[in-house]
N, C-alpha and C positions, 0 to 999 in steps of 0.2 A: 385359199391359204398358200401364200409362195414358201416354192423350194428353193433352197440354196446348196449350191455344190461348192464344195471345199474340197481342193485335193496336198497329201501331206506327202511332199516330194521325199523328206530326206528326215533320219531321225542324229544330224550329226551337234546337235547340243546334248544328246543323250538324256538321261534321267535326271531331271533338276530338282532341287531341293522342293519340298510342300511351301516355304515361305515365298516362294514365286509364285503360288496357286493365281493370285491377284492379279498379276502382272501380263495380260496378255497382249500388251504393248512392247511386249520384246520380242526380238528376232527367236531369242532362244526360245521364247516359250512356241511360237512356231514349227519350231525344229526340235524340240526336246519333247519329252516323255516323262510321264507321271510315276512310271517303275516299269525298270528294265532288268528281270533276273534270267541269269543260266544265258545271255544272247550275248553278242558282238556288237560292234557296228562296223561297217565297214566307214576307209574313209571318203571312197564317194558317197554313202548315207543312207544303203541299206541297212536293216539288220537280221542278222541270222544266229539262229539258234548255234549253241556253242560246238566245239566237238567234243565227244567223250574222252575219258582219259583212261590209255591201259598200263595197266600192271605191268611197273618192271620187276621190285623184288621188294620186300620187306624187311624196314631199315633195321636196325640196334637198338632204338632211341629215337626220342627226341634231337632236333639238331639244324643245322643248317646246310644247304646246298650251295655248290661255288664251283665257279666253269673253269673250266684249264683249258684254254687253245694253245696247243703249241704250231698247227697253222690250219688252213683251211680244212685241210685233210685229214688232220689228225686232232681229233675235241674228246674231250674227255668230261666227265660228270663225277665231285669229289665230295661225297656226304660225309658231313662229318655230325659225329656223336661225342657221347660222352667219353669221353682219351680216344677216339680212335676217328680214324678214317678210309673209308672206303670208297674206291677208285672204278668208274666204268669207263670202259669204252663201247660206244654201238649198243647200249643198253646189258653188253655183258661187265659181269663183276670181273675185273682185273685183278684184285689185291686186295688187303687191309693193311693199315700200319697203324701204331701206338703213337697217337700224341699228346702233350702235356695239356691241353686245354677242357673243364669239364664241362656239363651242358650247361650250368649256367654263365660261365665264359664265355660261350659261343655267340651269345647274342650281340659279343661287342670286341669279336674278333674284327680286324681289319686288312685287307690282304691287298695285294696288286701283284702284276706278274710282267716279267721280259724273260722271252724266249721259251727257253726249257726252266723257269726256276720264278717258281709261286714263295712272293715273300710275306708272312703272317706276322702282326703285329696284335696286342694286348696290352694294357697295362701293368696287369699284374704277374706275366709271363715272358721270361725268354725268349725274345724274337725266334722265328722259326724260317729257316726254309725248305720246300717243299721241291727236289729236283729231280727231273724226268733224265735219265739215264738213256745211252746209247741204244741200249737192248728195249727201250720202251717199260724199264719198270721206273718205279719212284722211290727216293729216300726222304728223309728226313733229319735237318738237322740244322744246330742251333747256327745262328750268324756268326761271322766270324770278321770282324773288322782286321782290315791292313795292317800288316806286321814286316817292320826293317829291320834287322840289328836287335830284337829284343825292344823294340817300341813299337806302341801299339798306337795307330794315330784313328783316335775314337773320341770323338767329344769332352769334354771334362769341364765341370763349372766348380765353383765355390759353394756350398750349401754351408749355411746356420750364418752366425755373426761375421761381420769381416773381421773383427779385432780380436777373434780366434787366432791363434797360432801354430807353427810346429816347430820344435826341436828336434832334427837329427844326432847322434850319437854319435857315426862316423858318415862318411863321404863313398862310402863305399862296400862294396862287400853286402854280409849281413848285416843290419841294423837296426835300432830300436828308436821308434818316434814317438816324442812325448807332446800334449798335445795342453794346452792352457786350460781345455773344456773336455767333458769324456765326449768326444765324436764319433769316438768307434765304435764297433757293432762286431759281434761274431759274423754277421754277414757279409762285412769287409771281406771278408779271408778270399783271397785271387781278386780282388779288387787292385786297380791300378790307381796311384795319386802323382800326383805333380809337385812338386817344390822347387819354387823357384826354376822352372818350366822343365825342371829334369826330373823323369818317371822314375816307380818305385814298387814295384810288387807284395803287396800286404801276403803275408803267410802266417802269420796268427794275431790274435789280438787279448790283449790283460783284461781279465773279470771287470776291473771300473771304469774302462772305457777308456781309459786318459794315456795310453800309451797302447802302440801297436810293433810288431817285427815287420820285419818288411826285406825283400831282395831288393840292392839298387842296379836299376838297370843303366840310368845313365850316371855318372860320376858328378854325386852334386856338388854344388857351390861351395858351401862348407855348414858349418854345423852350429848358427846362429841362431835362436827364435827368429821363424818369418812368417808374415802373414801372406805372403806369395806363395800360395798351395793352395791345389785342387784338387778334384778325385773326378771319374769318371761319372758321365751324367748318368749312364743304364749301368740298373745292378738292382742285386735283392735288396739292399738298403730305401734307393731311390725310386725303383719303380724301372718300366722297360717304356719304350716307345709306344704310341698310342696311333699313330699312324702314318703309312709313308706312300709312295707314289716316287714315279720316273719323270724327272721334267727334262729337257733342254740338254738331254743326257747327263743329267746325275741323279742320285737316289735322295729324294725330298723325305726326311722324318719331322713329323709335325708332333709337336708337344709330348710329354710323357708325363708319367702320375706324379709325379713331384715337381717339374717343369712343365705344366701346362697348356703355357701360352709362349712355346719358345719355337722355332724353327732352325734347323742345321740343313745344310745343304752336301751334298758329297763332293769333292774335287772332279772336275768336267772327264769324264771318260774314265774313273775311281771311282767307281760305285761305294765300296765300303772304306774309303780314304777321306777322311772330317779334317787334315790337316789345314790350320788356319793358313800356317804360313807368316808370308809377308803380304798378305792381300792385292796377289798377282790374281789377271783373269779367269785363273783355271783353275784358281784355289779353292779350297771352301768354303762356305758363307755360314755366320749362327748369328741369329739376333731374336728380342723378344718382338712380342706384340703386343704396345704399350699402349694402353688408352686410358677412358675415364673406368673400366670398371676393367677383372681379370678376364679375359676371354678364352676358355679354353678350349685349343685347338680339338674340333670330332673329327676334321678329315681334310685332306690336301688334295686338288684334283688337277690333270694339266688337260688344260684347254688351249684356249687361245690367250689366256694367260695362266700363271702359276693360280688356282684360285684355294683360299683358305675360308673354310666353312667352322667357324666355333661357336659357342655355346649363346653367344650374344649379336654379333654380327656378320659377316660375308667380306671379305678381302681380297683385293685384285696384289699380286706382285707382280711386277713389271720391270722389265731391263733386256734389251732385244742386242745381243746378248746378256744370260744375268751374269753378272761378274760382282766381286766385293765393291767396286765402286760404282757401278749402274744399278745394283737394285733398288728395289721402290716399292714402301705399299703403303696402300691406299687402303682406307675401308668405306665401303660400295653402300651396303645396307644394311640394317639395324635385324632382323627377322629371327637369327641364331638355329640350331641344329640340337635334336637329343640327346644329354646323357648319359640316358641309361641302356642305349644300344645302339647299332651303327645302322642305319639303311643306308645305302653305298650310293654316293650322286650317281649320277649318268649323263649320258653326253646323248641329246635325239636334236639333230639337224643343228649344230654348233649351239645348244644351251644346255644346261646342265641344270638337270631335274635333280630337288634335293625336299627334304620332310623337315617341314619347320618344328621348331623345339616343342609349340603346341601341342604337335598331334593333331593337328587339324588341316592343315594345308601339305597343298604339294605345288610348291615352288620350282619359278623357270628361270633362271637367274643368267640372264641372257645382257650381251654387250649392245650399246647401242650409237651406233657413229656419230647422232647428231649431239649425244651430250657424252660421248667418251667415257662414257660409264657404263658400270651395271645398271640390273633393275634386276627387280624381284617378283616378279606376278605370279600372283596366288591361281593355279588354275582350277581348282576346286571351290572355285569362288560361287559360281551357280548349284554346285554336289554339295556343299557342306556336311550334308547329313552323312554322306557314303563314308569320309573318310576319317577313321577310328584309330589314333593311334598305328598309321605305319609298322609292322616291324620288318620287312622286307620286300624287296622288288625288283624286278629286271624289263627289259625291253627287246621286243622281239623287230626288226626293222622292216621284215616283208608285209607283216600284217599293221604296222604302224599302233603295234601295242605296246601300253606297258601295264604290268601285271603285276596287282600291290597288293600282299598280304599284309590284312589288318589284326591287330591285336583279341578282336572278340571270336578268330576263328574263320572270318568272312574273307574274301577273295573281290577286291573289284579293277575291273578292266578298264581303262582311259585309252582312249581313239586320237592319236595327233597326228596333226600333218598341218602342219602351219603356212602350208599357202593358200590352201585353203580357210583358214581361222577355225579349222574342225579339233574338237577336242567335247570330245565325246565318251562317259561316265556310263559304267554297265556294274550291276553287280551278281556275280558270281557263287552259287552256292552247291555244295555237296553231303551228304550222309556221313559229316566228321569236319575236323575243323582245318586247315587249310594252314600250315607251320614256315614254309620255305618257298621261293621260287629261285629259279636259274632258268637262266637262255643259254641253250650250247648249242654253236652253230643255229638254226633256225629252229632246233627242238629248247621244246620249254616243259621243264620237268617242278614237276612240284614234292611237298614233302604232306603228308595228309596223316593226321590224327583220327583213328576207325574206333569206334566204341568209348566203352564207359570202362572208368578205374578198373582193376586189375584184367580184364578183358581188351581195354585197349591195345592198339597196334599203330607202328608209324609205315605206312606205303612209301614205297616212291612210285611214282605213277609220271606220264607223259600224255599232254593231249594229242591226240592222233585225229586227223582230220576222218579217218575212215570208221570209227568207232561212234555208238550212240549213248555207249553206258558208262559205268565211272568206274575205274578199282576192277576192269572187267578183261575180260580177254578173246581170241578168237580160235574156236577148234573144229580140225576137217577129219572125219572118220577117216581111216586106213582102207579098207574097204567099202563092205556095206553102209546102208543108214544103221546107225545105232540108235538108243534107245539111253542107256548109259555110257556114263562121261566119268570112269575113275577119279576122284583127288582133283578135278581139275578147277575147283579154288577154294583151297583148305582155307584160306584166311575169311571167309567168307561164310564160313559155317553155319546153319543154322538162320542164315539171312535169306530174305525174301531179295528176289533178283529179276531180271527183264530179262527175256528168250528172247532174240531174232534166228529162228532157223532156219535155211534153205533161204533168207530173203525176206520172212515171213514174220510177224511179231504174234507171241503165243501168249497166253497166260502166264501170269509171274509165278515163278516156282519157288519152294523153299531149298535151301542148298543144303543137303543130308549133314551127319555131323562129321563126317570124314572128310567133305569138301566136294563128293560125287552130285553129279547134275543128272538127276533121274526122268526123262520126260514122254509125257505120255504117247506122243505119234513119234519114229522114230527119224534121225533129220543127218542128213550129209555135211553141214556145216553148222553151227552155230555161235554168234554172239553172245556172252551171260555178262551181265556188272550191275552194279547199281542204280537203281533211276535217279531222272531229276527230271523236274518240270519247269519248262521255262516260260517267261509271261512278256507281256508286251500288252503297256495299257497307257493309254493316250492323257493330252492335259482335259480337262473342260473345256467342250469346245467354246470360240471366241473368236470374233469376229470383229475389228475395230471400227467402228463408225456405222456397223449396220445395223438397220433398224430391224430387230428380231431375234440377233442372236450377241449375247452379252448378258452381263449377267444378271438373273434372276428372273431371265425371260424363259417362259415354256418352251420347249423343243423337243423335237422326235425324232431320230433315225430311223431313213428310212430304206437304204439302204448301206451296203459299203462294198466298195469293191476291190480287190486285193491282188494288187498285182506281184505274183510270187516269181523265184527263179529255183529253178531243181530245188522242186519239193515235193515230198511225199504224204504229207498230215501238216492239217491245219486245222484244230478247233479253236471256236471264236465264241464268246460272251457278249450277248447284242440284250440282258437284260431279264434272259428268262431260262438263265441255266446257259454250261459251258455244252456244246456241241459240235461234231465234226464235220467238216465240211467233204462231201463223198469225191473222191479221187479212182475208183474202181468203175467200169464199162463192164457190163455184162457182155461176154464172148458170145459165139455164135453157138460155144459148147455149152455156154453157161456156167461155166465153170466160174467161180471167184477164188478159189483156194492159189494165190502168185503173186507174188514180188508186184508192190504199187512203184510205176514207173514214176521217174522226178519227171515233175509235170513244172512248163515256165509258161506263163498265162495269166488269164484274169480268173479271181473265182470271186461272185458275187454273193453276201451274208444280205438274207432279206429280215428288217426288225420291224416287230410293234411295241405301243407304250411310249406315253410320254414322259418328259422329266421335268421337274419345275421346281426349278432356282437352286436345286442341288450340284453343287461342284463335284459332280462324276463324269466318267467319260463316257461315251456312247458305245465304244466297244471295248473287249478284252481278248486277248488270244492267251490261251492257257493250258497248253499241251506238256503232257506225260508221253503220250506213245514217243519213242527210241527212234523217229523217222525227224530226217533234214526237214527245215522250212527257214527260207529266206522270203522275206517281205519289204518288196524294191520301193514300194508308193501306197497308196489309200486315199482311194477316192469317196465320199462319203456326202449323200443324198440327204438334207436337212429339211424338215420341215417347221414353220416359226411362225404364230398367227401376226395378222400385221397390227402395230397401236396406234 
């Protein structure tokens, strides 16, 4: 009966969908894996178990996370809840401050930042900004567009009929505008209008709408019915901006809730200055985005061009410089972007990762020289299954991750690095559901949902490569070994938890109701958090063209051999129950009670049992204990009768 050896260099297509079970004529199926949870991959095509994640503090709320660099040195982490947000630096709490936005706003805030000053947009709220102060604290407050002489040079369109009109009363001074149609709104009041291009300050407005008071700021024309009047585009009437971004040095706002599919541009080096002008270089730009359907602007990004992501298509603007007379746009691809919440594009090696309107794909919407376009490539195209609904995600650049919170709670991990074509799907799971992520600086902090209805709690929590447990923390007696650990994780009450003490993994202990870690031998240091077990389980194996192994032919493992890097536990499923693989040498004391050294080596799993014509894998690795395990390769000894 011949053996066949198969060795699995690399696992860099990650976890591929079950509708590839079939298909062991792909590369990917080669390279990919049946289920990858709680692991990485790296991108040369190991994969290693994740790292645990420790407790920083316990949020308000429900909410979202969002990075503040004002530069290398200085990063900050800014959670924001329901009206409020709270400010770390280096994992300490800096501050809280009051803002107008509630949790369920949050999910379609939109922010961008230059310098010291994080600008937040929403539709239904008052732009904000967020400014870092000399002394290192933070304010807040609402935007404030360019003011000369008592004019305010801020956008302003036409809304309802054109053959509306206004009537001025006098040219000056106080005065009252009477209107063909009631267009007014108590919510006008500090609204600014235009007539006949000279502003006008509303200061009250009549019960039917049809006439308002008004300050004139500039001396109008005269006092004619015209239909030459505008009013300002942001305001409680109209709705606020929905999204903005820094291009080419000026502040890009993409659509608002009454203007959806419209773009303003800022005058070049006037951030908050919309004045049209006379359509000189450095003026500013506003035009819509007109097609066959409305497309309404989710988000503006600058790349290597202006790119515009809405609800139906993808758009390049281009003008090198953009000036009112060289802009240009173009729409790239048809895919569109979600409604009903922002996941913020991103930029990994010049393309810009964005979540198609589905909820299904995660899109690379990358330039391509030979046809001077975009493209849009789904790269969740083999994952399908993983990706549920987006609702946020960030990208870490040393580890070549990006790390995508999905809507049912789940957490999954995607491996790029596109010189290599690796893009590589992990999914991630914890004891609660998984709410936010941010990358600050190279730390990547998540927002975690602990428990059930009114017991629940929202963590902030950070993966720490030195940690094995979740929601956990690390503590060193003052002196002696102790025995008891006061208070030392009230949020954790009541929960069953993982011990590493002294280096050593103990039985799991229940955490007292005060939050005290009471254990039974007493220990100099210990690790306490949450378990998780991570798994790592192969496709069916396949073999193309040989005769013996394909499918629904009998086969056996009969071995596999497992070349690890710093590892300390490794249990493996070869078909008759999950067991560990022994990493401990009896001393010459005998002792075994000590820290399992990270062992880099082969450790070989011997199996019996055959399988016949079942799509299973030949092995499983499926470890709980709290100990590192990276697994570089698999080599794996087939035995297949010949036909």
């Amino acid at each position: 009966m011949p053996r066949i050896r198969q060795i699995k260099t690399n696992f860099t297509s990650g976890e591929i969908s079950p509708n590839l079970l079939g298909r062991g004529d792909l590369s990917a199926y080669e390279n990919g894996a049946k289920r990858l949870r709680n692991v990485h991959v790296f991108p040369t095509g190991g994969v290693s178990r994740r790292p645990g994640l420790r407790l920083i503090d316990i949020a308000s709320g429900n909410g979202r996370l969002v990075d503040f660099e004002f530069n290398i040195e200085q990063t900050y982490l800014m959670v924001f809840t329901n009206k409020k947000v709270t400010i770390y630096a280096n994992d300490i709490k800096l501050e809280s401050k009051e803002t107008p936005w509630s949790e369920q706003q949050l999910k379609q805030i939109i922010w961008t930042q230059s310098a010291d000053t994080l600008l937040i947009c929403h539709p239904d709220v008052e732009p904000q900004k967020i400014i870092r102060t000399r002394n290192g604290s933070f304010i807040i407050e609402p935007w404030q567009f360019y003011q000369n002489k008592n004019i305010s040079y801020q956008p302003f369109y036409k809304f309802g009929n054109d053959n509306i009109t206004l009537r001025p009363n006098r040219t000056s001074g106080n005065i009252t505008i009477s209107a063909s149609a009631n267009i007014f709104s108590q919510d006008h009041v500090n609204c600014y209008f235009k007539i006949a291009d000279k502003q006008v300050l509303i200061t009250s407005v009549n019960a039917n709408g049809l006439s308002a008071n008004a300050k004139v700021k500039q001396n109008l024309v005269s006092t004619s019915a015209t239909k030459d009047w505008q009013e300002q585009s942001f305001s409680l009437v109209r709705g606020w901006p929905v999204s903005c971004i820094f291009h080419q040095d000026r502040l890009v706002i993409g659509g608002s809730r009454d203007l959806p599919n419209r773009l303003w541009l800022s005058k070049s080096s006037d951030l908050f200055n919309f004045d049209l002008g006379t359509g000189r270089d450095d003026e500013a730009i506003e035009f819509a985005i007109l097609s066959d359907q409305v497309n309404a602007i989710r988000a503006v990004f600058s790349a290597r061009h202006l790119q515009v992501l809405t609800s139906g298509a993808e758009w390049m603007v281009t003008g090198d410089p953009l000036t009112p007379k060289s802009i240009q746009l173009k729409r790239q691809t048809r895919v569109g972007s979600p409604t009903d919440r922002y996941v913020p594009p991103m930029d990994v090696d010049g393309a810009t990762l964005y979540v198609s309107r589905t909820g299904k794909e995660l899109r690379e919407f990358l330039f391509t020289d030979m046809e001077q376009a975009y493209q849009s490539n789904d790269l969740a195209m083999l994952a399908g299954h993983i990706v549920k609904n987006p609702i946020d995600h960030a990208f870490r650049t040393n580890t070549r991750l990006v790390y995508q919170v999905m809507e049912d709670g789940t957490w999954a991990t995607v491996t790029i690095f596109r010189p290599e074509s690796v893009t590589a799907w992990s999914v991630q799971e914890t004891a609660g559901d998984f709410k936010s992520v941010s990358v600050v600086g190279e730390n990547v902090y998540i927002l975690v949902k602990r428990g059930d209805g009114g017991n629940a709690i929202y963590t902030i929590e950070i993966f720490d490569d030195n940690f094995n447990t979740d929601s956990g923390n690390k503590f060193t007696a003052s002196h002696d070994n102790q025995k008891i650990w006061p208070k030392a994780l009230p949020h954790l009450a009541l929960n069953k938890v993982k011990i590493i003490a002294d280096g050593i993994v103990r039985e799991d202990i229940i955490i007292s109701k005060n939050g005290s870690i009471i254990l039974e031998e007493p220990a100099k240091t210990i690790e306490t958090g949450i378990g998780y077990t991570h798994e790592i389980e192969p496709l069916p194996a396949y073999q193309q063209g040989m005769v013996g192994i394909g499918q629904g032919t009998p086969i056996r493992l009969v071995k596999a051999v497992f070349r690890l890097l710093n590892t300390s536990a490794l249990e493996v499923n070869t078909g008759n129950g999950t067991n560990p693989v022994p990493f401990k040498r009896l001393t010459k004391t005998g002792v075994l009670d000590y820290p399992i050294p990270n062992f880099t080596g082969d450790k070989t799993v011997r199996a019996l049992g055959w399988q016949r014509g079942e799509p299973k894998p030949l092995w499983l690795v499926e470890q709980e204990i709290p100990l590192p395990c990276t697994i570089l390769s698999i080599l794996t000894e087939i035995s297949s009768p010949i036909n």
